[in-house]
PLY file of the C-alpha trace (Angstrom):
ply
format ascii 1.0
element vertex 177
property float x
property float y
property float z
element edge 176
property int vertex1
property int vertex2
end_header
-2.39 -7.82 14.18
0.90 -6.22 15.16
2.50 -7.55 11.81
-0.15 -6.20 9.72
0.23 -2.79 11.72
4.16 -2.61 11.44
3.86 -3.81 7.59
1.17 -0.84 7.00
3.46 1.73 8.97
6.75 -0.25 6.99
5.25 -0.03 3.42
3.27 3.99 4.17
7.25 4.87 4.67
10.29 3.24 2.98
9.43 0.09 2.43
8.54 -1.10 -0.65
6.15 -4.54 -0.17
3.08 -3.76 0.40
0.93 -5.41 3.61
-1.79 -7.02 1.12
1.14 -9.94 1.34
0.65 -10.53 4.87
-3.49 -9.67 4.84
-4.39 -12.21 2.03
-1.63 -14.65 3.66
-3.92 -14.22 6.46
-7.20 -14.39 4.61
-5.92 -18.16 3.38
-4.53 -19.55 6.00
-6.63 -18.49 9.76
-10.11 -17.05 7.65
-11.78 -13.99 6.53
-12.46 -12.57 10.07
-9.17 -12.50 11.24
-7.77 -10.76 7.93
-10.46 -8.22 7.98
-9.39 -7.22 11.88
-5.61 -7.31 10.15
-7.03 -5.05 7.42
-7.58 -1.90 9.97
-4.15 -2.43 11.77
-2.47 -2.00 8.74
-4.98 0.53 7.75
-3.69 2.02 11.52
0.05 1.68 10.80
-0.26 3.35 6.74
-1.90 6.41 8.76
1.14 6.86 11.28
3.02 5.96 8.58
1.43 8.61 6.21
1.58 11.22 8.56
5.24 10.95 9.00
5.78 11.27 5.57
3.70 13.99 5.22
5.02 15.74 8.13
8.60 14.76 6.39
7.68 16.36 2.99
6.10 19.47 4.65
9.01 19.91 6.80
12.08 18.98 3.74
10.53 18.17 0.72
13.74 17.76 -1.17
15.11 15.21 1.51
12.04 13.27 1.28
12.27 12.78 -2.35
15.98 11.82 -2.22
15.05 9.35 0.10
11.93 8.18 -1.93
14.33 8.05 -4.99
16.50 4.82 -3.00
13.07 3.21 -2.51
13.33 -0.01 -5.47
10.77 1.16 -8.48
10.40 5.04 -7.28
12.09 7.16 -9.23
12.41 10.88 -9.80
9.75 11.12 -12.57
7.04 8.97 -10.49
7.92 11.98 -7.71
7.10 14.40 -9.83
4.40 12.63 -11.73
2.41 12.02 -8.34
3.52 15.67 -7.27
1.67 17.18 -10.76
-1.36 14.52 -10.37
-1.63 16.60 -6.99
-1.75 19.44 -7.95
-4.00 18.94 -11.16
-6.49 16.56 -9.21
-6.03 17.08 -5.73
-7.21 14.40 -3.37
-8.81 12.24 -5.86
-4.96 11.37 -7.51
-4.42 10.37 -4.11
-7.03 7.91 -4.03
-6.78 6.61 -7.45
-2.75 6.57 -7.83
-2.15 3.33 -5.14
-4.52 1.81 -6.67
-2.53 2.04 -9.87
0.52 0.63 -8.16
1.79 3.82 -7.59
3.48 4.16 -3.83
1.44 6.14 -1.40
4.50 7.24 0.65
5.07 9.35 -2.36
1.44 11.03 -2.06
2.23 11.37 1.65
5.53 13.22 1.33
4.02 15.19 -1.89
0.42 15.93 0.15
1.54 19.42 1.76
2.85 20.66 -1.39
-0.04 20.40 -3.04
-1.89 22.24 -0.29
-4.00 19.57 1.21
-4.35 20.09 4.61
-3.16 17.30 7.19
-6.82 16.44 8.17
-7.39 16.11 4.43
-5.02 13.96 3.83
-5.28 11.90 6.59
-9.38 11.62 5.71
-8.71 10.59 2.39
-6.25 8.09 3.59
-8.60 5.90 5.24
-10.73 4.62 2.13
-7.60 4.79 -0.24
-5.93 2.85 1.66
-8.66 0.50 3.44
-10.01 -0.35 -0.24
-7.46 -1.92 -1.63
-6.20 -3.95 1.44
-9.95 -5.59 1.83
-10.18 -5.72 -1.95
-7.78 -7.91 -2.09
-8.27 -10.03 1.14
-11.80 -10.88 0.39
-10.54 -11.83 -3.11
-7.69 -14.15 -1.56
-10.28 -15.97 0.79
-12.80 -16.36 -1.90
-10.59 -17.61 -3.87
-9.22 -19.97 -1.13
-12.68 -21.05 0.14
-13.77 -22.18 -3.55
-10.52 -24.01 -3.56
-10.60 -25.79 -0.34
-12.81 -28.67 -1.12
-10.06 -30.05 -3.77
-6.40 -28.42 -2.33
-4.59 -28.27 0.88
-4.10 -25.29 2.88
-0.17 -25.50 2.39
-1.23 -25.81 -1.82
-3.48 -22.73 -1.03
-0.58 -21.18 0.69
2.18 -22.00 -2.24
-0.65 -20.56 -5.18
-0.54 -17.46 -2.91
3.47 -17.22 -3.06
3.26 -17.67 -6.39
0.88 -15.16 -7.02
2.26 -12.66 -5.11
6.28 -13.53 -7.08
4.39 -13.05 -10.07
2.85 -9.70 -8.78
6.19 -8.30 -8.08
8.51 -9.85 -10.93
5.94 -8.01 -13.12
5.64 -4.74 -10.93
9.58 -4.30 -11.06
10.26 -5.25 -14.78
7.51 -2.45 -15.64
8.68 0.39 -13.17
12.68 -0.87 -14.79
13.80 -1.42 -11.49
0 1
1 2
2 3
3 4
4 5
5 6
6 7
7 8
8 9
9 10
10 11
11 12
12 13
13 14
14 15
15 16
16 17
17 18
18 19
19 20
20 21
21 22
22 23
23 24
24 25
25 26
26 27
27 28
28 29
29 30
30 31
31 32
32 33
33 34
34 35
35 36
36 37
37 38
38 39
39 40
40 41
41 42
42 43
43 44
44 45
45 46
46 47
47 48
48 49
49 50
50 51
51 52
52 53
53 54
54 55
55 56
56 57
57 58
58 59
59 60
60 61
61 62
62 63
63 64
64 65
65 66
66 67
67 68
68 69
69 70
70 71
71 72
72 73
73 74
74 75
75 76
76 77
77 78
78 79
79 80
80 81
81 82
82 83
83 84
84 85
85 86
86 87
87 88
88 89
89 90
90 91
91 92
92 93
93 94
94 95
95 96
96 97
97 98
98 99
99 100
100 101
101 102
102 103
103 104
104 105
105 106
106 107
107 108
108 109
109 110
110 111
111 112
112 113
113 114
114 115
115 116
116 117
117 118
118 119
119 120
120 121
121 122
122 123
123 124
124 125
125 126
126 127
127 128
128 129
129 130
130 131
131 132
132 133
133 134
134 135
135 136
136 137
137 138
138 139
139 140
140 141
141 142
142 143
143 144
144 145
145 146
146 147
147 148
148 149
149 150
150 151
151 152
152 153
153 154
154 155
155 156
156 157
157 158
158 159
159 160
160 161
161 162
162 163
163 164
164 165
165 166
166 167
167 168
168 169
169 170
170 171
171 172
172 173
173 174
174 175
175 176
């Protein structure tokens, strides 16, 4: 639980892998149960997270986004694409952009420009963010459980690793980072 609540608050600010690593990890090797409980500490540590960002890119936008630009696979047009996707669509970019693979630290830091209001933000943060991270753990463990009868947890474990190398080597080559 504490992992998955550092990696949410670690990934909502400048890190840059998201917690659905540690979550499905989870989901594969100790069960669904425990991954869904590690699902809302994460979910816990993206909203602290979030809010510092937002607080950051209400307080100094422009130092925000310089530090958003050193994050690996943000750059300054996916700042100003998520800050225009704000301000065209409002909360619902918000909630479809991470989705997308699109960082929500940026949304956070972006969020006040945009005029949504903390309590907004913070609201909309909850399913946006909860979504994906129990998307994806119920899809690991399914995945696992209809595998169990003819693999090994540690072969279960590896397929995950792989997956997830895959994931990324893909995610960077597109974003050219």
């Amino acid at each position: 639980m504490l992992i998955a609540g550092l990696w949410g608050f670690a990934e909502a600010t400048l890190f840059f892998l998201v917690p659905d690593i540690w979550l499905t990890a989870l989901a594969v090797r100790r069960g669904l149960r425990p991954a869904l409980l590690a699902c809302l500490a994460a979910l816990a540590g993206a909203l602290l997270g979030g809010l510092a960002m937002y607080g950051w890119g209400a307080a100094n936008p422009e130092a925000a986004r310089d530090m958003l630009d050193w994050v690996p696979a943000i750059d300054p047009a996916m700042i100003a694409k998520v800050r225009t996707a704000l301000r065209e669509d409002g909360v619902t970019a918000m909630f479809l952009g991470p989705l997308f693979g699109v960082p929500y630290k940026i949304y956070a830091v972006e969020a006040a420009g945009a005029g949504i209001a903390l309590a907004t933000f913070l609201a909309v943060s909850i399913p946006a963010r909860l979504l994906r991270f129990m998307l994806l753990t119920v899809a690991a463990w399914s995945i696992s459980a209809a595998l169990s009868r003819r693999t090994a947890p540690r072969a279960r474990t590896s397929l995950l690793i792989v997956v997830w190398a895959a994931f990324y080597a893909a995610y960077f080559l597109i974003t050219g980072f």
